[in-house]
C-alpha positions in Angstrom: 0.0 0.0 0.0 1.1 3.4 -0.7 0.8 6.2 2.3 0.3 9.5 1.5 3.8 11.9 1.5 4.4 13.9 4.5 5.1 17.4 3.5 6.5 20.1 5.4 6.5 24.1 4.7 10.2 26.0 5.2 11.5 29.4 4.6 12.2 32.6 5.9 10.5 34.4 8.7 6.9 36.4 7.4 7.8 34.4 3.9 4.2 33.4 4.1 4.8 29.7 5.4 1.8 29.6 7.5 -0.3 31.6 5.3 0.3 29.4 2.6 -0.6 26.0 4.7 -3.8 28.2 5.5 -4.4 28.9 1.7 -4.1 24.8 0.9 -6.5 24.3 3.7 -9.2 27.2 2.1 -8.6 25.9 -1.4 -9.6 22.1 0.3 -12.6 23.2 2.0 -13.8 25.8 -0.9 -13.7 22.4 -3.3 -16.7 21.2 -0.9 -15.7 17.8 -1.2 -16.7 15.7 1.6 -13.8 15.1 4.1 -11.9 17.4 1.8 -9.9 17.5 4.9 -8.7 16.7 8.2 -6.6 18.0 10.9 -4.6 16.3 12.5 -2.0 16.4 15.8 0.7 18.9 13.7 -0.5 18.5 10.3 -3.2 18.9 7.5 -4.5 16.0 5.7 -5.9 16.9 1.7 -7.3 13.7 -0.3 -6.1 13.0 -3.6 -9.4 14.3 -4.9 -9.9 17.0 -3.6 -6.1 17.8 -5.1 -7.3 16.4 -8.5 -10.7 18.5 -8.4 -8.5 21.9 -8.0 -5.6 21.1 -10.4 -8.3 19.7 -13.1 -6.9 18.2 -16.3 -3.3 19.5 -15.1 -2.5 16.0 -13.6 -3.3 14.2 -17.1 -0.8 17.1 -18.6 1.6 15.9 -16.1 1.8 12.4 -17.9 0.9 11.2 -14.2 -1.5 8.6 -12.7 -1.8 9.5 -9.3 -2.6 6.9 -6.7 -1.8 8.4 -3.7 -4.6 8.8 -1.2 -3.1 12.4 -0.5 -0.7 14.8 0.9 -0.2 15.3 4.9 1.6 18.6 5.0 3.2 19.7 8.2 0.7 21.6 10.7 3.5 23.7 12.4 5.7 24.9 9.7 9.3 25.9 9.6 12.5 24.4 11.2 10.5 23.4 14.5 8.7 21.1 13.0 11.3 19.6 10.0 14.0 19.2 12.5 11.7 17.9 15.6 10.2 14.9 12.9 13.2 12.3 12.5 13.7 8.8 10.9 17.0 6.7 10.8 19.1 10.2 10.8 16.9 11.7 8.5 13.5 14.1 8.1 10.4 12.3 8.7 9.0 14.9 6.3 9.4 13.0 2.2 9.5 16.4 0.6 9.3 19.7 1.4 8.4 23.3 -0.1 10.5 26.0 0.0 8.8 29.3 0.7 10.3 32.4 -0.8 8.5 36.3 -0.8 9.3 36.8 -4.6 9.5 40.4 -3.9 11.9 40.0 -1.4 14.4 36.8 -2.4 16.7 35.0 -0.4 17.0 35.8 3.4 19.1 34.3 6.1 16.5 31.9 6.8 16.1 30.8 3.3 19.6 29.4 3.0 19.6 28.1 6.6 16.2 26.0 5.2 18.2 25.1 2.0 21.3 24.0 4.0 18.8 22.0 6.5 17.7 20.3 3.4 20.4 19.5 2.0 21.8 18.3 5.4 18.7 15.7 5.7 18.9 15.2 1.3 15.5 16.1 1.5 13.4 16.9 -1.9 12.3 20.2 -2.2 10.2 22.6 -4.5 10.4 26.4 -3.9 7.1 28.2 -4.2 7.8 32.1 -4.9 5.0 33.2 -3.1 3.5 36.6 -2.9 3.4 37.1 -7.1 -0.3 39.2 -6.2 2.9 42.2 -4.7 4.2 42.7 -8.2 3.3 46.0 -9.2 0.1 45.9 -11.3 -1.2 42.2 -10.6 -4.3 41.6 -11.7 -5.9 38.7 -9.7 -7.7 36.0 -11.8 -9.7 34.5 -9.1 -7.8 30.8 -10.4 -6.0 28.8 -8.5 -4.1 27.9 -11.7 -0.9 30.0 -12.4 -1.1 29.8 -16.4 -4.7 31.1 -16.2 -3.8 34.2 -14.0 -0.8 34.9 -16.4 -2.9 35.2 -19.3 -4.9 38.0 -17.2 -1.1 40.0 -16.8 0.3 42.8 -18.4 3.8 42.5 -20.7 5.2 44.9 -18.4 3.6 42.6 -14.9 5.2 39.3 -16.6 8.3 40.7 -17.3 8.8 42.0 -13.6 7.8 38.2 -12.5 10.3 36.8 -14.6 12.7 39.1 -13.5 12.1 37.9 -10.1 11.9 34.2 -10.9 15.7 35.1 -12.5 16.6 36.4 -9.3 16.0 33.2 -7.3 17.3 31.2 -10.2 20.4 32.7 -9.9 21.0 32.8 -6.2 19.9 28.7 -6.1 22.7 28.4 -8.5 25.1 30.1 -6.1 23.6 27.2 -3.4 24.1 24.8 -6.0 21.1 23.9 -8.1 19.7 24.1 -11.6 16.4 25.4 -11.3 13.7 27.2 -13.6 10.0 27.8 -13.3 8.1 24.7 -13.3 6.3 24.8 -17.0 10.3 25.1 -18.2 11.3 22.0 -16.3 12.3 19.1 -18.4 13.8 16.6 -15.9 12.8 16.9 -12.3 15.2 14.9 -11.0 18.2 17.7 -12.6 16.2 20.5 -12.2 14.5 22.4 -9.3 11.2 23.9 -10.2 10.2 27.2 -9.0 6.2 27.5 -8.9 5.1 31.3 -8.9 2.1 31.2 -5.7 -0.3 34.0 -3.8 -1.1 32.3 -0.9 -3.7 35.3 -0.6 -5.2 35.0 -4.3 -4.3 31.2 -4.7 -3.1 31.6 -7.5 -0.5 29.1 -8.2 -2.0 26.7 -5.8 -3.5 24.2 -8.2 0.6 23.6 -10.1 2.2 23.7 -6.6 -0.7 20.4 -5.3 0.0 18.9 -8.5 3.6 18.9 -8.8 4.0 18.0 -5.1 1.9 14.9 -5.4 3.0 13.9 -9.3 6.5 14.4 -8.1 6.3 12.1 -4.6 4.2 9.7 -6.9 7.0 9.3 -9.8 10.3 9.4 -7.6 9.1 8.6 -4.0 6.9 5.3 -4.8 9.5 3.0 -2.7 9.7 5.1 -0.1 5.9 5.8 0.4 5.5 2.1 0.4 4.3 0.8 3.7 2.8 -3.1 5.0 -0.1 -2.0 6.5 -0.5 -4.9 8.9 3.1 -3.9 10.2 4.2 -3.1 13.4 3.6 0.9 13.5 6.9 3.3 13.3 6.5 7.3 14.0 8.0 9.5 15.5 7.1 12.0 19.0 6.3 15.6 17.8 5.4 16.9 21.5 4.7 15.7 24.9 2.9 17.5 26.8 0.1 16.9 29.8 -3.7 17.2 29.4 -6.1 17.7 31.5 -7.8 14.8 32.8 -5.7 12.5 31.1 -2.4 13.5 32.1 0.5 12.9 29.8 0.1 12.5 26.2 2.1 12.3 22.9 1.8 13.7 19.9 2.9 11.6 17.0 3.4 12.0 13.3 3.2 7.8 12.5 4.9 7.4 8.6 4.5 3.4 8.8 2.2 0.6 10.1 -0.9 0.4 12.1 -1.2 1.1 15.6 -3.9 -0.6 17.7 -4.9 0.9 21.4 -3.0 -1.7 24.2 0.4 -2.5 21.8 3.4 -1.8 23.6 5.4 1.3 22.4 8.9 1.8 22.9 10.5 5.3 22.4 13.6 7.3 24.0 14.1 9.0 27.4 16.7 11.0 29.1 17.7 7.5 30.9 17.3 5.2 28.2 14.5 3.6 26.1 11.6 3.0 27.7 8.3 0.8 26.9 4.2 1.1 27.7 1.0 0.3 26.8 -1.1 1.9 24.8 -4.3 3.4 26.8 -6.1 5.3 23.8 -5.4 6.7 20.5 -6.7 10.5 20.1 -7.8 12.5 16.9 -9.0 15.8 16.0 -12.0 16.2 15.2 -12.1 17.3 11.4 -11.2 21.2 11.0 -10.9 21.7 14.4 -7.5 23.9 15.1 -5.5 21.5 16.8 -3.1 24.3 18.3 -6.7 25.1 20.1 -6.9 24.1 23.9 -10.3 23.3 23.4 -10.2 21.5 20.4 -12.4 18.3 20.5 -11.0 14.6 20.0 -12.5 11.5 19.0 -11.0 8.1 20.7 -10.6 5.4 17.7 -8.8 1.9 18.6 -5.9 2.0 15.2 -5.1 4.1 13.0 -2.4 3.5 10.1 0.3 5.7 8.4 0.6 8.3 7.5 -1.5 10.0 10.3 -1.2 12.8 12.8 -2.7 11.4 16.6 -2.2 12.0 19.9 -1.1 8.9 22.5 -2.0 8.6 25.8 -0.5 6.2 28.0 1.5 5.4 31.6 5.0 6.7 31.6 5.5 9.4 29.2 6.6 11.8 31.5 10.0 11.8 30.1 9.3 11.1 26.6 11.6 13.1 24.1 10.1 15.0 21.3 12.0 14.2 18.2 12.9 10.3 19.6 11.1 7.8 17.7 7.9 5.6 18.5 8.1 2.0 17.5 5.5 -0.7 18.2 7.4 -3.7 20.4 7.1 -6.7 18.6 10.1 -8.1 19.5 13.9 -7.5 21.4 15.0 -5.3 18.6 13.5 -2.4 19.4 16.2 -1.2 21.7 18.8 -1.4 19.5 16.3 0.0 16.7 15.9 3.3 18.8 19.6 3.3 19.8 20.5 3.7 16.0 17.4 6.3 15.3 18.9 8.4 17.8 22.4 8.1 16.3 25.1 10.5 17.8 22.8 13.1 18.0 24.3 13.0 21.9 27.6 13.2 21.1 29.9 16.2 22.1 33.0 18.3 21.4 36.0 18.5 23.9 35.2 22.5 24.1 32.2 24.6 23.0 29.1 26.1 24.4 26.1 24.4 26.2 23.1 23.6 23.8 19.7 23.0 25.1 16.4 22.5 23.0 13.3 21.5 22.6 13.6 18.0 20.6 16.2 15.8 19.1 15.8 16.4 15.6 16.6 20.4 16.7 20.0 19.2 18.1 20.7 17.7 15.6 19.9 20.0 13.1 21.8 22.8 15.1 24.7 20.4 15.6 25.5 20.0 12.0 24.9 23.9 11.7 27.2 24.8 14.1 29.8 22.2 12.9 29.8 23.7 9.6 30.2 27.1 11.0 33.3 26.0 12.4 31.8 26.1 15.7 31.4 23.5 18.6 29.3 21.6 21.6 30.5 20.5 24.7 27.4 20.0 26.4 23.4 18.7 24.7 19.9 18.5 26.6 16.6 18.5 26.4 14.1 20.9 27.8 14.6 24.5 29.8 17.5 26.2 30.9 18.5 25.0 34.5 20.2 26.4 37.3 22.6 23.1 36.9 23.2 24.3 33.1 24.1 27.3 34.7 27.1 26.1 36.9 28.3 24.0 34.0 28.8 26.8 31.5 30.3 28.6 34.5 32.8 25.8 35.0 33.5 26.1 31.2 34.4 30.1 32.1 37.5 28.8 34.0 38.6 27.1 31.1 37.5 28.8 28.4 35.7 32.0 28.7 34.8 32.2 24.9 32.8 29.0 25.2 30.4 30.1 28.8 27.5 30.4 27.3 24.5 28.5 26.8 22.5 28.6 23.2 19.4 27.6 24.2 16.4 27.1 20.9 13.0 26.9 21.4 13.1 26.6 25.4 12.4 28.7 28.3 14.7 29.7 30.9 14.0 29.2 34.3 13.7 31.8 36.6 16.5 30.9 39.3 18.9 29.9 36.1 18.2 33.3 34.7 19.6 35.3 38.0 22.1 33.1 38.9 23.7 34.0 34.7 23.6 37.1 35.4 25.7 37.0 38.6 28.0 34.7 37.1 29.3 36.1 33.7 27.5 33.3 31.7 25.7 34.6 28.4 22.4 32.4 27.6 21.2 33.0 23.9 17.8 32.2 23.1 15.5 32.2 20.3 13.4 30.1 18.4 15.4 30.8 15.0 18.7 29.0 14.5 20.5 31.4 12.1 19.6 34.1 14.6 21.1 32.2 17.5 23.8 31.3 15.4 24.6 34.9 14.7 24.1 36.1 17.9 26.7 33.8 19.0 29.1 34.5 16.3 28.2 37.9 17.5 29.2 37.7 21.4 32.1 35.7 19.6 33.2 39.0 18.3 33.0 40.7 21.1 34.3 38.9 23.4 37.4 38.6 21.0 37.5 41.8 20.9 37.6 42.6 24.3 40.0 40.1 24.8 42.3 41.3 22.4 41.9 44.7 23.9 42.8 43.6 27.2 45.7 41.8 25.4 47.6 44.9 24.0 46.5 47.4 27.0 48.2 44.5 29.1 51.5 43.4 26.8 54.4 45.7 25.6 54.1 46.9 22.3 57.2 47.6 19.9 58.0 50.9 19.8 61.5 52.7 19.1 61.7 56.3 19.4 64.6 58.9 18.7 65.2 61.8 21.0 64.8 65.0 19.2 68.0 67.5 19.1 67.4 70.8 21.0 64.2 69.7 22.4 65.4 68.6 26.2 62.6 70.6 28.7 63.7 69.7 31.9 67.3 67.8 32.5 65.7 65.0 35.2 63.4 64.3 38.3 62.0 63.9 35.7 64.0 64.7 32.5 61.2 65.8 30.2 62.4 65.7 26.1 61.3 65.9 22.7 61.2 63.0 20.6 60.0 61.2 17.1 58.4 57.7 17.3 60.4 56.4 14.6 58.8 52.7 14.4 55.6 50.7 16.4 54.3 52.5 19.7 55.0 53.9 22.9 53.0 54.3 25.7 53.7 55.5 29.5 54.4 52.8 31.5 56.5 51.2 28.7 60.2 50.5 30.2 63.3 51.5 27.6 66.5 50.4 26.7 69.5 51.9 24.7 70.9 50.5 21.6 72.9 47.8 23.6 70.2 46.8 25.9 70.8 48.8 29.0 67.8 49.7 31.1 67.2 53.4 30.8 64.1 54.0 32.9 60.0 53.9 32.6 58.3 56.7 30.8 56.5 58.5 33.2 54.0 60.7 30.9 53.7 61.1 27.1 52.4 64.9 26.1 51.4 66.8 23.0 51.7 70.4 23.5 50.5 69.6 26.7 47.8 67.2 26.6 48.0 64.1 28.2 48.4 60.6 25.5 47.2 56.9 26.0 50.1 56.4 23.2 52.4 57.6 20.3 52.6 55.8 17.4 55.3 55.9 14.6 56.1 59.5 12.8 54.3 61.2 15.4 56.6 63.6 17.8 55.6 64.1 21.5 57.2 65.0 24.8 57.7 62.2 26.7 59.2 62.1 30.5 61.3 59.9 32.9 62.0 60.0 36.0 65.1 57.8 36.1 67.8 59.3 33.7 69.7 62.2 33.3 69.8 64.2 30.3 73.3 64.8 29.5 74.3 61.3 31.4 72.3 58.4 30.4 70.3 60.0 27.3 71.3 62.2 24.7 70.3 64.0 21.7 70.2 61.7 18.4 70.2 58.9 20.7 67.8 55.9 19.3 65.4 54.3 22.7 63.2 51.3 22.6 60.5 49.6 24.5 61.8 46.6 26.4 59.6 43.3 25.8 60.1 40.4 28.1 59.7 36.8 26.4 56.5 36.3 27.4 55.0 39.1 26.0 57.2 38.3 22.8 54.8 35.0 22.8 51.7 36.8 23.1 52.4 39.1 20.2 53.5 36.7 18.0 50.6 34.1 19.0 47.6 36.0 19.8 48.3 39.6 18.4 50.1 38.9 15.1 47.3 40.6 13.4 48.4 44.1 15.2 51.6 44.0 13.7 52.7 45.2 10.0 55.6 44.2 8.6 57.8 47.4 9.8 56.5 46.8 13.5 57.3 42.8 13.3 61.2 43.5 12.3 61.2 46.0 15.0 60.2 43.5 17.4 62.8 41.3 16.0 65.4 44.0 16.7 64.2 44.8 20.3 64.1 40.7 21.1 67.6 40.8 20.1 68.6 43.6 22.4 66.9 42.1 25.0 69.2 38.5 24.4 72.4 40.3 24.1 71.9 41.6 27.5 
């Protein structure tokens, strides 16, 4: 038997993900079909009819005989839900579209959805959504693209091929050959692009029809399920209900499940077993995000379906682990390889808490191709334990105290005791926006660290005392003199040309103002409180900074980027001063 593909909706922030789930819904119920569809825990369920009745005689255009009995798309669009849903490493989710704001193009979030794609080799159409924003759209009132470009000005066309040449240019940058859909010869080389309005639905009819003629033609073997099977799905949410006390949502993509079969599925502590005690639905068109929303108890239900479990023991339930039906001792080991490494951690990094396993791992293989690491994973809020163990990482590694937290609250005590102890937590329910912010506080801390660096080290700095210029002969002696290379600051200690200790600079002036430094070519008054003009210095005479060794290491490790080529030979010089001594 073939199940129907489980879709799910991805793209950038007010892209018009949701609204376009909402549009695919309207389209459904407008067709007045009966059952033309039902809502289930996290997703939408359309028939194949209803899909055939809006695209009319496009599928037989397509060259395709459909047999699917429909399309479950996502209910809870974006990276929550495509990360959250997981199978054997990979997405739950068969295919998934792409939503891009035509009049807008690529965003951050865009090629973080792309790259979260590629990362799970998911299938993927982009829908350019947002066509009824080109200047001068007329709408058809079709929900077939071709019929509401024959309504369209030269100029309005040209502006939407403009913009469909936009985002074919940019997925070529990522990668892919793409075109608009009509232009596509081979869908497996080719990426279509299907111009939408998820306020008009226009569009709608191609973007229903490709998505289920494309799962039919190249998904067929993976859409295949035994019916009669033991049931495989995987936990979207756990959560408790009133009355009933903890439940499970579940997106099931294989076999039946029948109320009192044993489920197995992953905890904190292992992999744990129970009973089934009922098996939940929404009611048809009911919001299921609603509190109120009204169930219906069934005794099975087969793939692919949205329910909600309820049973003993799934207090620590993990979203994002997978649900399998015991039937034997392999489940363990089943579960065990589902989960993968997605546990698995870096010598160093930051703390990473979130809301489901599929979101680790998503934001693991992010980070990892950022360059960036993970020394600690959870599930669920931000403790007061997290706390102390990113503050035990600031002993070590001050960079790395922080705690990226996605999708997750932070408790209240966890909160204060952060702020008293120098640990940054980032949270957000975007990953490339937590990922920047980090990057960010990367920065700055850098930053401040290599501030604190050069304020605390030695610089290079050689400076010649000016003829005619000597102010005051000592206690202190106050002179005139040209930075002739690197920089000089009071506090700095000089030597002579053969590495005799001359004295500290007391104050560096310019006609009379106090400086934090001189740098090369500039000429300043500088005094000393230990030599005598006349004695130890003289006119002409060449000084320079004195650098102990281990300041030599820092600037060569940490603060190479400070020094140009004229500053690194002077430290050079000045190190072998200081080795002659």
């Amino acid at each position: 038997m073939i199940r129907q593909p489980i879709i799910s909706v991805m793209g950038h922030v007010d892209h018009g993900k949701t609204s376009l789930l909402d549009r695919i819904r309207k389209t459904a119920v407008a067709s007045k079909e009966a059952g033309g569809i039902t809502q289930h825990i996290g997703a939408s369920e359309v028939p194949i009819s209803v899909i055939k009745k809006v695209g009319g005689s496009l599928i037989e255009s397509m060259g395709i005989n459909v047999t699917l009995p429909g399309l479950l798309f996502i209910d809870t669009p974006g990276h929550e839900a495509f990360t959250s849903l997981r199978r054997r490493g990979g997405s739950i989710s068969d295919m998934a579209i792409l939503v891009v704001d035509i009049t807008k193009g690529f965003e951050p979030q865009t090629i973080e959805s792309i790259e979260i794609l590629k990362g799970y080799k998911t299938p993927f159409i982009v829908a350019a959504n947002k066509i009824d924003m080109i200047s001068g759209w007329i709408n058809s009132n079709s929900t077939l693209f071709t019929e509401a470009l024959k309504k369209q000005t030269s100029r309005v066309e040209e502006m939407l091929n403009e913009k469909v040449y936009g985002l074919i240019g940019k997925l070529s940058e990522l990668g892919f050959t793409s075109d608009i859909f009509s232009n596509v010869k081979d869908f497996k080389k080719e990426l279509a692009i299907v111009p939408v309005s998820a306020k008009t639905g226009e569009g709608i009819a191609e973007l229903l029809m490709l998505v289920a003629g494309l799962s039919q033609r190249f998904l067929e073997a993976r859409l295949n399920i035994e019916v009669k099977g033991p049931a495989r799905g995987s936990i979207l949410e756990r959560k408790e209900v009133k009355g009933l006390g903890d439940v499970i949502d579940v997106i099931l993509y294989d076999g039946t499940l029948r109320v009192n079969d044993t489920i197995a599925f992953a905890t904190p502590n292992g992999v744990a077993t129970t009973k089934v005690k009922a098996i939940l639905k929404p009611n048809p068109l009911s919001d299921i995000r609603d509190a109120k929303s009204r169930f219906t108890s069934i005794d099975e239900v087969t793939a692919a379906s949205g329910i909600r479990v309820n049973a003993t023991g799934l207090g620590d339930a993990m979203p994002g682990s997978p649900l399998i039906q015991v039937v034997d001792e392999s489940y363990r080991d089943e579960i065990k390889m589902d989960i993968g490494d997605v546990f698995e951690v870096d010598k160093k990094g930051v703390l990473l808490k979130a809301d489901s396993i599929g979101s680790l791992e998503a934001i693991t293989k992010l980070f990892h191709g950022e360059g960036l690491e993970i020394s600690r994973k959870g599930l669920g809020n931000v403790t007061k334990n997290d706390v102390s163990n990113a503050f035990a990482i600031n002993a070590v590694d001050p960079l790395n105290a922080v705690i990226v937290a996605f999708n997750v609250k932070v408790d209240e005590d966890a909160a204060e005791v952060a702020r008293d102890s120098n640990v940054r937590v980032i949270s957000g329910n975007i990953i490339y926006k937590l990922i920047d912010d980090y990057k960010l506080f990367l920065d700055e801390r850098m930053k401040s660290k290599m501030k604190n660096l050069e304020e605390s080290v030695v610089l290079p700095g050689k400076m010649e005392i000016l003829p005619n210029s000597c102010f005051r002969a000592s206690h202190p002696a106050i002179f005139g003199v040209r930075v002739v290379g690197g920089t000089i600051r009071p506090g700095d200690v000089m030597m002579d040309e053969r590495g005799e200790i001359i004295g500290k600079i007391k104050g560096v002036q310019n006609e009379g103002a106090p400086l934090k430094e001189a740098k090369r070519g500039e000429m300043v008054a500088v005094s000393m409180n230990e030599p005598t003009f006349g004695r130890q210095i003289n006119e002409n005479q060449m000084l320079y900074t004195r650098i102990s060794e281990s300041d030599y290491r820092i600037l060569k490790r940490d603060l190479a980027s400070l020094l140009d080529a004229e500053s690194e030979k002077l430290l050079e010089e000045i190190m072998e001063l200081e080795r002659r001594r």
